[in-house]
N, C-alpha and C positions, 0 to 999 in steps of 0.2 A: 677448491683450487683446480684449476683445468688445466688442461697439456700444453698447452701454450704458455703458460704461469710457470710451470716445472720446469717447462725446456727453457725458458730465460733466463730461470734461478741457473739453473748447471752449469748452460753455457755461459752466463756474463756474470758470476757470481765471483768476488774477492778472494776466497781459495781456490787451490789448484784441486780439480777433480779429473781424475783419468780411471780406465779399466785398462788388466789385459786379458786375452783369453788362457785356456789351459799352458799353451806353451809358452805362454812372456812376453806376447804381440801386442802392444798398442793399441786397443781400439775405440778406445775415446780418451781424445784428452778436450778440454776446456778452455778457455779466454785466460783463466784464472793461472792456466797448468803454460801457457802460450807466454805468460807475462812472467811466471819464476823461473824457468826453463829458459826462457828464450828460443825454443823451436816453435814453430807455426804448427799448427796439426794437420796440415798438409803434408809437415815432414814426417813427424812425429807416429800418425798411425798408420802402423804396419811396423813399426818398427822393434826390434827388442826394447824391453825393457835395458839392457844395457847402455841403454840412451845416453840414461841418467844417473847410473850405476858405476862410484868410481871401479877402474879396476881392480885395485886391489881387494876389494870388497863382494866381487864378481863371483867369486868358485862358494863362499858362505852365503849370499844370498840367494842363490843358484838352489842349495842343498837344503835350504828351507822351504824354498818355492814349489821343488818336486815333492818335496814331503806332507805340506799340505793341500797340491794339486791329486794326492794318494789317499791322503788321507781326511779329505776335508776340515782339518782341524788346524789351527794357528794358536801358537801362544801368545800371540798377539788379537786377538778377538773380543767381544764384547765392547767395545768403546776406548781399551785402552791405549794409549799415543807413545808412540815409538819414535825416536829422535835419532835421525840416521846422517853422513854427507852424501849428499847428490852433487852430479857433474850438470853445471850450464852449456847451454850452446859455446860460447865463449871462452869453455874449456875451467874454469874457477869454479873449484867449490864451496858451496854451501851448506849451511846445517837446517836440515828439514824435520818437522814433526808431523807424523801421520798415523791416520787409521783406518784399516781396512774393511772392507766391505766385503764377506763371499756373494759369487754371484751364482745361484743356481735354477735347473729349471723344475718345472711342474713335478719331476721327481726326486727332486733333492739332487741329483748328480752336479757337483760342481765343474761351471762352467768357465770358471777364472773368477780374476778378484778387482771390487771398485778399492780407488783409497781415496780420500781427503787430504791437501797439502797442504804444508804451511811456511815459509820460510821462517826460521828462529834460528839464524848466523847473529844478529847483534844483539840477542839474549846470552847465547851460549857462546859468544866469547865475551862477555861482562863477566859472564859468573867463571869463566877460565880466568881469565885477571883479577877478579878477588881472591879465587885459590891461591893461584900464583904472589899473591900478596900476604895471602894470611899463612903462608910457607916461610915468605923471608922474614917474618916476623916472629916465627914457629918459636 
């Protein structure tokens, strides 16, 4: 597969794919990342990650960010998918599933992190409404 094969997959590909660097900056987002977001990556890179980071969510994802921007480790790693809310352009949140990527160079020093996006709002509130059902029936 060639470079031009890869950059079409990333760029026009059905999930959302973005990086940021060490401090939580934007620098790639995707077609994928353009269409669940709703900002263009025009806006988008450069931008913090609190883009897309409800606030109240803001100071604990924060606190994990630097810990493994320290320490290059995630307890999120190896492939496993992590189900978070993210903020739209539009301000309405959704429930996103993703998995990260560390990004490092020729000596290991990590250099920030890729992730894969997925929106899964009408998954997990199906499965919120069955709870909610198999409660009143408890």
């Amino acid at each position: 597969m060639d470079e031009t094969m890869i950059a079409t997959a990333l760029f026009s590909g059905p999930d959302a794919i973005m990086a940021a660097d060490r401090n939580g900056l934007i620098t790639f987002w995707n077609g994928g990342a353009e269409r669940l977001f709703g900002f263009s990556a025009e806006h988008a890179i450069g931008e913090s990650l609190d883009l897309i980071i409800p606030k109240r969510l803001r100071a604990r994802h924060w606190a994990g960010w630097h810990q493994v921007m320290e320490t290059g480790k995630s307890r999120y790693g190896d492939g496993d998918m992590l189900a978070v809310p993210a903020v739209r352009a539009d301000g309405s949140t959704i429930s996103v599933e993703f998995v990260i990527h560390p990004l490092a160079d020729n000596q290991g020093q990590l250099l920030g992190i890729a992730a894969t996006l997925r929106d899964v709002t009408a998954r997990f509130e199906e499965t919120r409404e069955l709870r909610r059902q198999l409660a009143e029936r408890g």
